[in-house]
C-alpha positions as protocol buffer text, in pm:
chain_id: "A"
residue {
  index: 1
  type: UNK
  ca { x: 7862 y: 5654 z: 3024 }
}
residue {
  index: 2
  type: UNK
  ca { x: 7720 y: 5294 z: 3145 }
}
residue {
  index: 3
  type: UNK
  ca { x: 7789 y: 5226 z: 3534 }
}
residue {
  index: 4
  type: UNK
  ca { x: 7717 y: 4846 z: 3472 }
}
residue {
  index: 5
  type: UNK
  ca { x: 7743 y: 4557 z: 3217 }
}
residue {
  index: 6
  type: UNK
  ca { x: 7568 y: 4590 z: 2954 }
}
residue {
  index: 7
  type: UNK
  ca { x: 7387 y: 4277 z: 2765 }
}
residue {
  index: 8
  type: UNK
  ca { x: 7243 y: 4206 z: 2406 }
}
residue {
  index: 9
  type: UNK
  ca { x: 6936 y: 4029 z: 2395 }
}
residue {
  index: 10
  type: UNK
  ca { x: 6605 y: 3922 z: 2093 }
}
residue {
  index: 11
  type: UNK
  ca { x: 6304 y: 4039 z: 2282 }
}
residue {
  index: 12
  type: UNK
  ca { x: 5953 y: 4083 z: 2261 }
}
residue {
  index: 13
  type: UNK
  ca { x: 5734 y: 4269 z: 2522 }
}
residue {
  index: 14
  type: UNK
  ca { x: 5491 y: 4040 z: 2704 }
}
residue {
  index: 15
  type: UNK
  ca { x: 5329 y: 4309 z: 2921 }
}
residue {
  index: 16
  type: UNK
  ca { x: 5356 y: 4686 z: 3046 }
}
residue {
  index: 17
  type: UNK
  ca { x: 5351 y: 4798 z: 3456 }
}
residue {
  index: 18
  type: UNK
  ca { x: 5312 y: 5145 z: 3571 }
}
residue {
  index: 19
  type: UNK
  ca { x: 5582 y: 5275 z: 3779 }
}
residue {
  index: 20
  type: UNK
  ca { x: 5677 y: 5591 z: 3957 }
}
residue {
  index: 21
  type: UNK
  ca { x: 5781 y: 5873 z: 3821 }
}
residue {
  index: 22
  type: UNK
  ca { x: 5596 y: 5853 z: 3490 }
}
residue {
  index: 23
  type: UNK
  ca { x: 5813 y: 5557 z: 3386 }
}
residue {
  index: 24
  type: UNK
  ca { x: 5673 y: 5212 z: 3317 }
}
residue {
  index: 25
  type: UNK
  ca { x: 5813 y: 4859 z: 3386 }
}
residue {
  index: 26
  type: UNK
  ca { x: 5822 y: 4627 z: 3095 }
}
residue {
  index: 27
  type: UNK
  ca { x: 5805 y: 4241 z: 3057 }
}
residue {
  index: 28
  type: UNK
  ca { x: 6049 y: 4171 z: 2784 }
}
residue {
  index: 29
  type: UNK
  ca { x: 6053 y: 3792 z: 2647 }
}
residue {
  index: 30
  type: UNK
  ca { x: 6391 y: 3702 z: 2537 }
}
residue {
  index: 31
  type: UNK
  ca { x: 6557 y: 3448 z: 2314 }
}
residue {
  index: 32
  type: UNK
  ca { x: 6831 y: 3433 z: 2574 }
}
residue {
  index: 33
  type: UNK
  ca { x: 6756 y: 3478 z: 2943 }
}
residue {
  index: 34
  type: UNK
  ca { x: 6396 y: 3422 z: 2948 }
}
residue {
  index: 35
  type: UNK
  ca { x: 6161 y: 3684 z: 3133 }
}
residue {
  index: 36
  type: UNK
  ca { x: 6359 y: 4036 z: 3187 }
}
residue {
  index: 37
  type: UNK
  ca { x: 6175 y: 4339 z: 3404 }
}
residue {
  index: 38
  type: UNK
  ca { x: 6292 y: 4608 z: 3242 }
}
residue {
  index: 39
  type: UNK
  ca { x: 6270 y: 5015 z: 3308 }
}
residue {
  index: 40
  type: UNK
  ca { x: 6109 y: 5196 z: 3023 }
}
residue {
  index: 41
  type: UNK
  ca { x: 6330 y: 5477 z: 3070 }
}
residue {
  index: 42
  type: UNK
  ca { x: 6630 y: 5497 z: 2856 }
}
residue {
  index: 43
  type: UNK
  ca { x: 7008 y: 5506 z: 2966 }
}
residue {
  index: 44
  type: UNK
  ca { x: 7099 y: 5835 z: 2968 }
}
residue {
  index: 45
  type: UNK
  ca { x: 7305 y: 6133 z: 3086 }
}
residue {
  index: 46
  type: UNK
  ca { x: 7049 y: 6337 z: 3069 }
}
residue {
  index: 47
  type: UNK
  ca { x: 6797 y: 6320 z: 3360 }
}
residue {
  index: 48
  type: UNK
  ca { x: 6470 y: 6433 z: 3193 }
}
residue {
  index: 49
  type: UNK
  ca { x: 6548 y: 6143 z: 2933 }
}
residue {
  index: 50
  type: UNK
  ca { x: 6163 y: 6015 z: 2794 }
}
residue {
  index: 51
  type: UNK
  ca { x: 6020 y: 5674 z: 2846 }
}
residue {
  index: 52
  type: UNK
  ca { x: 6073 y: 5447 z: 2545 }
}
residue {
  index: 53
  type: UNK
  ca { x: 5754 y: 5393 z: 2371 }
}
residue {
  index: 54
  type: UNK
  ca { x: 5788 y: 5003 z: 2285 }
}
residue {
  index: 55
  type: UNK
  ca { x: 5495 y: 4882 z: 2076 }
}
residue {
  index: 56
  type: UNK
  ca { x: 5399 y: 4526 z: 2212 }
}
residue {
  index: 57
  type: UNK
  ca { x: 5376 y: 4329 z: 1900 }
}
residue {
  index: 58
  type: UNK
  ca { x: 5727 y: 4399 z: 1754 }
}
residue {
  index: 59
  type: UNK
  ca { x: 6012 y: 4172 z: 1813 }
}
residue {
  index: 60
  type: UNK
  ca { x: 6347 y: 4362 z: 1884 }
}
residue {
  index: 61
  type: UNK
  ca { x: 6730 y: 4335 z: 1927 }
}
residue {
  index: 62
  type: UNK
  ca { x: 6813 y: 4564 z: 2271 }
}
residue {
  index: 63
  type: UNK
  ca { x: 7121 y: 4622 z: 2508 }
}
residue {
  index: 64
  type: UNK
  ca { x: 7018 y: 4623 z: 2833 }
}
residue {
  index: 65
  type: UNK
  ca { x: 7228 y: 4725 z: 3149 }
}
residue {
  index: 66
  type: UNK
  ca { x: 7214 y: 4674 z: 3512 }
}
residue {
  index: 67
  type: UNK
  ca { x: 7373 y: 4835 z: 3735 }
}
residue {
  index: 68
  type: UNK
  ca { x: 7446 y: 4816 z: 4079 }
}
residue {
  index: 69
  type: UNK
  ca { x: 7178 y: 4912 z: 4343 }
}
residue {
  index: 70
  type: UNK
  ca { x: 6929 y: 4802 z: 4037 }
}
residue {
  index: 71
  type: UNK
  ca { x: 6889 y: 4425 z: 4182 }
}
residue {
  index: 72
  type: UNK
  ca { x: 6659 y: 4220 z: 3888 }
}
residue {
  index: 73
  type: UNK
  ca { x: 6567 y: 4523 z: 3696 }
}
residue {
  index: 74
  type: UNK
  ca { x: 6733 y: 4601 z: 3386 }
}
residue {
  index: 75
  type: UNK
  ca { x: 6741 y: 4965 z: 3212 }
}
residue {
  index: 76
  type: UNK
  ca { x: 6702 y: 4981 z: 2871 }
}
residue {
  index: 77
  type: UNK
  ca { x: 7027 y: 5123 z: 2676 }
}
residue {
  index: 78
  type: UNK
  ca { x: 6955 y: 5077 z: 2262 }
}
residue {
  index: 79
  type: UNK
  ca { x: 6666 y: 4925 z: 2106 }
}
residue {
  index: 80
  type: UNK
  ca { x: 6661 y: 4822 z: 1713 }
}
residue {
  index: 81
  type: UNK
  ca { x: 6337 y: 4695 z: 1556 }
}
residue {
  index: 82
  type: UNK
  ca { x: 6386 y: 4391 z: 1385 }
}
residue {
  index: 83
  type: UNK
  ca { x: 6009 y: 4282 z: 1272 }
}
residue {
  index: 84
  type: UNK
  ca { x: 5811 y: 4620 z: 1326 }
}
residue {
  index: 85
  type: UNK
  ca { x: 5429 y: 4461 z: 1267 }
}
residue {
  index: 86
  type: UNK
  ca { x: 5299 y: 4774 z: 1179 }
}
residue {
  index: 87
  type: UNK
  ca { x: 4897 y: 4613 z: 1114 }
}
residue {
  index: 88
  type: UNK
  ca { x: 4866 y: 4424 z: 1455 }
}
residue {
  index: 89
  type: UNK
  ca { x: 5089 y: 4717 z: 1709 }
}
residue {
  index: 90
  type: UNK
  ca { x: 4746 y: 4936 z: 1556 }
}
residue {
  index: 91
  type: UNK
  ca { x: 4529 y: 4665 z: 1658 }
}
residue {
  index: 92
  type: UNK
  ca { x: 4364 y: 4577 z: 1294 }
}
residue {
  index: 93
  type: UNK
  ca { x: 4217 y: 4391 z: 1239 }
}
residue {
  index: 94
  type: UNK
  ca { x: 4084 y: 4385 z: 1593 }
}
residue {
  index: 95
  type: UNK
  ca { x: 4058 y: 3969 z: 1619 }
}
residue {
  index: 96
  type: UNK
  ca { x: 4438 y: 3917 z: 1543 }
}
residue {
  index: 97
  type: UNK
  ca { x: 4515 y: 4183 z: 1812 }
}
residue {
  index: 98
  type: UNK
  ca { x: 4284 y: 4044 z: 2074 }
}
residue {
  index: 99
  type: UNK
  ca { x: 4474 y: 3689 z: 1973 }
}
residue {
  index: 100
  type: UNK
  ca { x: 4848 y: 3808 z: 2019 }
}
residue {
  index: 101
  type: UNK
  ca { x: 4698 y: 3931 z: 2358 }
}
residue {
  index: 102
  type: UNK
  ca { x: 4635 y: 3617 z: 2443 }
}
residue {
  index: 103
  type: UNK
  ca { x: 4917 y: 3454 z: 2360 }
}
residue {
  index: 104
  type: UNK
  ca { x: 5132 y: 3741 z: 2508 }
}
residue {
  index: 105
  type: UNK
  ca { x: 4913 y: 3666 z: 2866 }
}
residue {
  index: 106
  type: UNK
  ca { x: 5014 y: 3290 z: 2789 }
}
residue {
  index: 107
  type: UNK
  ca { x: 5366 y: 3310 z: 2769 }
}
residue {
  index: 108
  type: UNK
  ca { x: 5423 y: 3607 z: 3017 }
}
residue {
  index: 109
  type: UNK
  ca { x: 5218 y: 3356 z: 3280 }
}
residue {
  index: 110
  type: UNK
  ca { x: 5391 y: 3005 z: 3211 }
}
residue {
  index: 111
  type: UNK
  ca { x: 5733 y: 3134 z: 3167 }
}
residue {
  index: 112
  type: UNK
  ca { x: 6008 y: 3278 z: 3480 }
}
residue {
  index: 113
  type: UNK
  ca { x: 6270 y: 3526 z: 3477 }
}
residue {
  index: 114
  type: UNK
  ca { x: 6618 y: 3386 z: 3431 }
}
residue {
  index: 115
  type: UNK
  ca { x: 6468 y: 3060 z: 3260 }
}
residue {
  index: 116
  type: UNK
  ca { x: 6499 y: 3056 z: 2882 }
}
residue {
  index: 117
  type: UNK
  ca { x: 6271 y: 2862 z: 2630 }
}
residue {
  index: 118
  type: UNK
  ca { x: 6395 y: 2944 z: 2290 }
}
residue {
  index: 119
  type: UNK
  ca { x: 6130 y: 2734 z: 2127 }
}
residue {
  index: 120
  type: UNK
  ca { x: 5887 y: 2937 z: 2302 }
}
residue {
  index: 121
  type: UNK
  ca { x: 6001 y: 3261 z: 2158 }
}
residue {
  index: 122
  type: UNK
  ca { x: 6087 y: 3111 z: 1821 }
}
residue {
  index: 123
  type: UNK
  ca { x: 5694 y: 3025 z: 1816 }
}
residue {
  index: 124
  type: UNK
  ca { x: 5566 y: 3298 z: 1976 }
}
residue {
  index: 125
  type: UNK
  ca { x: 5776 y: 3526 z: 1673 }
}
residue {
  index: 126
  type: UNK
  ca { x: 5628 y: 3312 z: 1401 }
}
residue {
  index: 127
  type: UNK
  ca { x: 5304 y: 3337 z: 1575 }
}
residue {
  index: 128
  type: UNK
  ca { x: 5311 y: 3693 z: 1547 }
}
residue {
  index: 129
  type: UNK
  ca { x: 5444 y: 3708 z: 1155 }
}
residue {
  index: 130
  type: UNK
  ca { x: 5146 y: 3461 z: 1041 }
}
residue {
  index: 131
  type: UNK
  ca { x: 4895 y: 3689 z: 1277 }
}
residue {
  index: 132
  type: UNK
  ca { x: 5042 y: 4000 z: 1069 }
}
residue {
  index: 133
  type: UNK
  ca { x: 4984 y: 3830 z: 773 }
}
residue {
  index: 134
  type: UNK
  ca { x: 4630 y: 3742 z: 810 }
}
residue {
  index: 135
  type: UNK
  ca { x: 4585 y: 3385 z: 908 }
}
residue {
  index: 136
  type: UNK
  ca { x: 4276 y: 3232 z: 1039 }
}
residue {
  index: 137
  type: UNK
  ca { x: 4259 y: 3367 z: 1425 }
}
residue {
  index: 138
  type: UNK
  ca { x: 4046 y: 3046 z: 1562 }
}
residue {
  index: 139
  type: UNK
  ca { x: 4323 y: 2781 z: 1453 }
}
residue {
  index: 140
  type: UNK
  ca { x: 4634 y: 2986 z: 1556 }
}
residue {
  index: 141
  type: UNK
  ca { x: 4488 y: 3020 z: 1934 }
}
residue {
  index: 142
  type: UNK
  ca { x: 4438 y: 2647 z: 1958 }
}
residue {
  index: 143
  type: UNK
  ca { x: 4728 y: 2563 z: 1743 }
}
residue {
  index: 144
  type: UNK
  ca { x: 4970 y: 2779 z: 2007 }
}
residue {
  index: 145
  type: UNK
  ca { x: 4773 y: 2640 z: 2264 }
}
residue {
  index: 146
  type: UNK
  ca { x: 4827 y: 2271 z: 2179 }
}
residue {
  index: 147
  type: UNK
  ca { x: 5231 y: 2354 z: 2072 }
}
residue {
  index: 148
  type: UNK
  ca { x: 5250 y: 2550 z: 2438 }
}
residue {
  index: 149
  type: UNK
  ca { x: 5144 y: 2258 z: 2632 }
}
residue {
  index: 150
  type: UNK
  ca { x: 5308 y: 2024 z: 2461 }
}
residue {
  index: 151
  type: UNK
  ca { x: 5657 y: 2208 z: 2505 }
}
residue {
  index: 152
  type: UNK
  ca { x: 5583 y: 2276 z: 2882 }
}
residue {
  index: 153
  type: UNK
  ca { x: 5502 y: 1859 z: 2920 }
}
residue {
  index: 154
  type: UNK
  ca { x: 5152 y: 1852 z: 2955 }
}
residue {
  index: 155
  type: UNK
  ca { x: 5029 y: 1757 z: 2612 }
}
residue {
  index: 156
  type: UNK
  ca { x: 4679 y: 1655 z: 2648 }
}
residue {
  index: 157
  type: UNK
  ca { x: 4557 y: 1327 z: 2573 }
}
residue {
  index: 158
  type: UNK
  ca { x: 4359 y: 1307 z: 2246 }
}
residue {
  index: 159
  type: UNK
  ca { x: 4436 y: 919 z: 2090 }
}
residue {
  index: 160
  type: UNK
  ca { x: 4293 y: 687 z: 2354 }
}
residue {
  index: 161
  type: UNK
  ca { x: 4144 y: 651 z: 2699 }
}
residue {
  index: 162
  type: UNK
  ca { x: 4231 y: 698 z: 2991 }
}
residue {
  index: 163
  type: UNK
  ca { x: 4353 y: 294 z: 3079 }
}
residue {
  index: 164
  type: UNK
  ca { x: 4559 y: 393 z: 2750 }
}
residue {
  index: 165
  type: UNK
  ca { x: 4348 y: 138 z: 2558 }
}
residue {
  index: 166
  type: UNK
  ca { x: 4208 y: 289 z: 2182 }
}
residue {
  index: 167
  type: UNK
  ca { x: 3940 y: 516 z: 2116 }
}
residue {
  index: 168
  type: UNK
  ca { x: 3667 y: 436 z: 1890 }
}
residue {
  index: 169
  type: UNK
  ca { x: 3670 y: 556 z: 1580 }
}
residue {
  index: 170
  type: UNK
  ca { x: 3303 y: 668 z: 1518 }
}
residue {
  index: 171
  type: UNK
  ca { x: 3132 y: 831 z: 1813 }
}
residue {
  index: 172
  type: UNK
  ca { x: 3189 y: 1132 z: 2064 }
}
residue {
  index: 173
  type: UNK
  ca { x: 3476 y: 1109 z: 2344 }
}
residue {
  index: 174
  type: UNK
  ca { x: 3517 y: 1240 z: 2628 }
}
residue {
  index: 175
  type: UNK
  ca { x: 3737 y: 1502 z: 2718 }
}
residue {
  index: 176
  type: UNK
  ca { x: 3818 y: 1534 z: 3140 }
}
residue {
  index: 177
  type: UNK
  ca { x: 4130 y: 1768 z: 3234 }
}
residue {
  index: 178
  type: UNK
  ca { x: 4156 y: 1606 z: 3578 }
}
residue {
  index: 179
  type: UNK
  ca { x: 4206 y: 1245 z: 3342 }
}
residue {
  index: 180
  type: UNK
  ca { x: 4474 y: 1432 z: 3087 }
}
residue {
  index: 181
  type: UNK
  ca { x: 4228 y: 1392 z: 2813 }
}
residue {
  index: 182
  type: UNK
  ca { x: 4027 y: 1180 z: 2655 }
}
residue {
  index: 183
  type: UNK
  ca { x: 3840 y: 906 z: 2745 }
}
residue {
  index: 184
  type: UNK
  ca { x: 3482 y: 693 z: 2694 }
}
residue {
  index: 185
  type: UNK
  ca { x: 3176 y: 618 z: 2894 }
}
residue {
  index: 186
  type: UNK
  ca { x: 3275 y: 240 z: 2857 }
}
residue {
  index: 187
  type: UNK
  ca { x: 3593 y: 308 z: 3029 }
}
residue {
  index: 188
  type: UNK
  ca { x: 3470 y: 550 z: 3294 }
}
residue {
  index: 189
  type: UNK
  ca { x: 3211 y: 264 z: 3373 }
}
residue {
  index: 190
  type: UNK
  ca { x: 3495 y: 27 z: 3415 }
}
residue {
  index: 191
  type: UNK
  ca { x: 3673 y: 268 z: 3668 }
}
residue {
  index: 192
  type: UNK
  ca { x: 3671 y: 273 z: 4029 }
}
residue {
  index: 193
  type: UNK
  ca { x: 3572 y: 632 z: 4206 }
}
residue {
  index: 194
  type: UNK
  ca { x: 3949 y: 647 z: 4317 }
}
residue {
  index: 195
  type: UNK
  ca { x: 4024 y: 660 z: 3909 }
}
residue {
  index: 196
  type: UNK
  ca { x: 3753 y: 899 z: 3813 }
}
residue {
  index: 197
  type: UNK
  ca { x: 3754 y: 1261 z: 3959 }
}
residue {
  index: 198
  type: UNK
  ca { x: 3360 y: 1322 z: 4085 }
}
residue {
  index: 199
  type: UNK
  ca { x: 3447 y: 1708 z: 4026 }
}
residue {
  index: 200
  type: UNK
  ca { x: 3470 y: 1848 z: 3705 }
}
residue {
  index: 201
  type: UNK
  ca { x: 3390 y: 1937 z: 3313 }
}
residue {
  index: 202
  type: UNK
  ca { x: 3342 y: 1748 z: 3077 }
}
residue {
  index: 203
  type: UNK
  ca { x: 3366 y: 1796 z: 2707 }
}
residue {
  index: 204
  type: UNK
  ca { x: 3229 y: 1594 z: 2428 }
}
residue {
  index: 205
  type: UNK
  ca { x: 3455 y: 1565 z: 2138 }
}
residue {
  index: 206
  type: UNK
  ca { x: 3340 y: 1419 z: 1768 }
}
residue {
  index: 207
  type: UNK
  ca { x: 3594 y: 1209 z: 1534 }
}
residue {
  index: 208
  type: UNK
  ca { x: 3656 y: 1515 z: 1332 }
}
residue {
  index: 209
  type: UNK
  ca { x: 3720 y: 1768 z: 1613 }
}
residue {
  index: 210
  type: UNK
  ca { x: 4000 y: 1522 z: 1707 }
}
residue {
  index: 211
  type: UNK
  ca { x: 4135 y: 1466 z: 1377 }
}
residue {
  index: 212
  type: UNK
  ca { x: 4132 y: 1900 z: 1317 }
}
residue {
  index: 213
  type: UNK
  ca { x: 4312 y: 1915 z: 1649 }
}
residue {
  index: 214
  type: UNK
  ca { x: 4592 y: 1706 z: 1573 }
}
residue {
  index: 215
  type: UNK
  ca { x: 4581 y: 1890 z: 1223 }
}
residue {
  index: 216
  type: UNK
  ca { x: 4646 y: 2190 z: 1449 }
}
residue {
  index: 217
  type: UNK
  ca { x: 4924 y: 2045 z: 1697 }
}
residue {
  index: 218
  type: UNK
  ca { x: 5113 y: 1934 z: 1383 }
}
residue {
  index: 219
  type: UNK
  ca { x: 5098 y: 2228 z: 1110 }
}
residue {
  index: 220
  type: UNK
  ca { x: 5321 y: 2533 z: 1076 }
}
residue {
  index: 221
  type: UNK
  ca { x: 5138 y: 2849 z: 1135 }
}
residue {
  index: 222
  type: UNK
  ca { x: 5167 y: 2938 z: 801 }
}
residue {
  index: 223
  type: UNK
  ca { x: 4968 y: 2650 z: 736 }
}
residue {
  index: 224
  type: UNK
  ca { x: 4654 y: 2680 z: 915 }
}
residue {
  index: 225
  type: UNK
  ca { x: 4497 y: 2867 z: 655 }
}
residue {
  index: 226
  type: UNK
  ca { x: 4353 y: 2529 z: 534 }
}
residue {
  index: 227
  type: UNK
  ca { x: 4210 y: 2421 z: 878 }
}
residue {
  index: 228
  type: UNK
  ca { x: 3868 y: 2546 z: 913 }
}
residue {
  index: 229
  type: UNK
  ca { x: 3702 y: 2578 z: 1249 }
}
residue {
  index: 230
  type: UNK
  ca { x: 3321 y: 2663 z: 1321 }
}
residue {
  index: 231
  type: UNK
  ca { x: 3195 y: 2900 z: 1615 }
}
residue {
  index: 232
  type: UNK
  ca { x: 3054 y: 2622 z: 1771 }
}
residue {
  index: 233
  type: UNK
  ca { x: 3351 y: 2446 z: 1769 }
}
residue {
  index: 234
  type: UNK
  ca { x: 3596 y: 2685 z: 1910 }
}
residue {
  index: 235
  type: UNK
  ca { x: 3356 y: 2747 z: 2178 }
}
residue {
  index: 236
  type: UNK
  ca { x: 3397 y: 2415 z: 2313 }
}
residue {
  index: 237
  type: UNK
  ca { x: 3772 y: 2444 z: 2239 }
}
residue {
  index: 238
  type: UNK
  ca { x: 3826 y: 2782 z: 2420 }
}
residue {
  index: 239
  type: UNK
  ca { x: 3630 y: 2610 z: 2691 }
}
residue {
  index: 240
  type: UNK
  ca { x: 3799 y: 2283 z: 2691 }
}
residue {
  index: 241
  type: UNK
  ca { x: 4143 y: 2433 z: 2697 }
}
residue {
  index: 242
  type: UNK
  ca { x: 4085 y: 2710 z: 2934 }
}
residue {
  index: 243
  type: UNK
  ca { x: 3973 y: 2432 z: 3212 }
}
residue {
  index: 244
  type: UNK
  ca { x: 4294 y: 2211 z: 3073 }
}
residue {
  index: 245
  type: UNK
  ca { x: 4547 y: 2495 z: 3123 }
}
residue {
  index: 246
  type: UNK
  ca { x: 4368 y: 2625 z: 3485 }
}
residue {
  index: 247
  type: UNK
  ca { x: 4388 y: 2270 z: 3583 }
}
residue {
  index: 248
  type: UNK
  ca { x: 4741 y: 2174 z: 3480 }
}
residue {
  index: 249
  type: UNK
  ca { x: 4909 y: 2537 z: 3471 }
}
residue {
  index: 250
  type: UNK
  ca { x: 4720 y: 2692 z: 3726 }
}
residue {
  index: 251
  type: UNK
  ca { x: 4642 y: 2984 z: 3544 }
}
residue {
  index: 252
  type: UNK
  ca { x: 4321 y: 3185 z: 3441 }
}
residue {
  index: 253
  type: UNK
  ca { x: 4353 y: 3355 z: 3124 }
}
residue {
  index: 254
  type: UNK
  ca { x: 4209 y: 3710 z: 3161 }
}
residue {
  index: 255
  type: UNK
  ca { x: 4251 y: 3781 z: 2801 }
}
residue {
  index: 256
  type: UNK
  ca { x: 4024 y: 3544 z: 2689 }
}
residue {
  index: 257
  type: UNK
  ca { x: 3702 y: 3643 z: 2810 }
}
residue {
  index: 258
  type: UNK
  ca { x: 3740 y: 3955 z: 2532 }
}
residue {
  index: 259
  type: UNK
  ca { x: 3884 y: 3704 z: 2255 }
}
residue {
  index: 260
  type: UNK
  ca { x: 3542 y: 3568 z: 2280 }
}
residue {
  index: 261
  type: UNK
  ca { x: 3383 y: 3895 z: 2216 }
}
residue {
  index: 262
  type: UNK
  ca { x: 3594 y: 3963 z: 1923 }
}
residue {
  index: 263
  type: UNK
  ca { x: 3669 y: 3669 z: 1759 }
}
residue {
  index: 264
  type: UNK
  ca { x: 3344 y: 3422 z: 1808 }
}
residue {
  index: 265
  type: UNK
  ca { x: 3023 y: 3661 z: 1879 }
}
């Protein structure tokens, strides 16, 4: 019988710890409460009761219960599948898997137990469906990038300098995290050292690179099919908005470096 209050919840696994025992600790994402730590061993009157094997790309309706004695860790009681994702849980084909890694890393680093961002998990469900489905891998990691940032308040720059004034329309920008975005050599010559950081990347951006962005920060995942992006191109992207998010977010995507093996060699 449960010893504690028991709670419904929509959650998706974000990430997997070993713990003692044989058990593991997982990161559940959920609609309601945010971030949950919760024991992979189920409720149970029996004591030699197995770990639950959760795959990480489904998204599932569980009752979790904590006890007391169990301070922020929950213990898993029921767990119903509700989108089961059989394609990316077996990790085919490999460049959708290695992107829901990603974006699993993402969330699990910019979000907190306790603090809920349905929007976030809304997207991060849809995310997953489209990924399922087969959409193009290159455009979904900036798109959820872009959508991510934006949510969070730190939507780069991408429609004028940094003295707010127009950007050309024919011509690379400039692209400077420590500015927000971009800018222009005119207006960087027009800037004092206390407005321009000396430290730094710097990314060149083309017309059409900025007009396939905001494609990207505006369509539904189930539109990106449509939105083409080279490997030259999402090279500088994956290295523009790596430096953005370290900068702003103050996070270093491990995930990445084998997205890049995957997904653009």
């Amino acid at each position: 019988m449960p010893t504690g209050k028991s709670h419904r919840f929509n959650a998706i696994p974000l990430a997997s710890y070993k713990a003692r025992g044989g058990s593991r600790v997982l990161s559940f994402f959920t609609l309601e409460k945010g971030q949950l730590p919760v024991s992979s061993q189920y409720k149970s009157s029996k004591k030699s009761a197995p770990p639950a094997n959760v795959p990480a790309f489904s998204t599932y309706e569980v009752i979790l219960e904590k006890g007391k004695g169990d301070g922020d860790l929950y213990r898993l009681v029921e767990r119903t599948s509700r989108t089961v994702r059989p394609r990316l849980n077996a990790g085919k084909p490999s460049d959708a898997w290695a992107t829901a890694s990603v974006l699993a890393e993402l969330i699990l680093r910019v979000t907190t137990p306790g603090d809920p961002h349905p929007y976030l998990f809304s997207m991060l469900d849809k995310a997953y469906d489209s990924l399922e489905d087969g959409c193009p891998v290159r455009g979904m990691l900036i798109a959820f990038f872009l959508k991510t940032l934006e949510h969070l308040g730190f939507r780069p720059r991408l429609d004028s300098d940094h003295h707010h004034s127009p950007l050309p329309a024919k011509g690379k920008v400039i692209f400077i995290s420590a500015l927000g975005g971009t800018t222009t050599e005119q207006a960087l010559a027009g800037s004092t050292e206390h407005d321009v950081p000396l430290t730094g990347k710097r990314f060149q951006i083309a017309p059409g690179l900025r007009a396939t962005l905001e494609q990207l920060r505006v369509s539904r995942f189930e539109e990106l099919t449509g939105i083409g992006l080279g490997k030259d191109d999402t090279n500088l992207l994956v290295d523009l908005f790596a430096d953005y998010i370290e900068h702003y977010l103050e996070i270093r995507l491990k995930s990445l470096s084998l997205w890049r093996e995957i997904c653009i060699e």
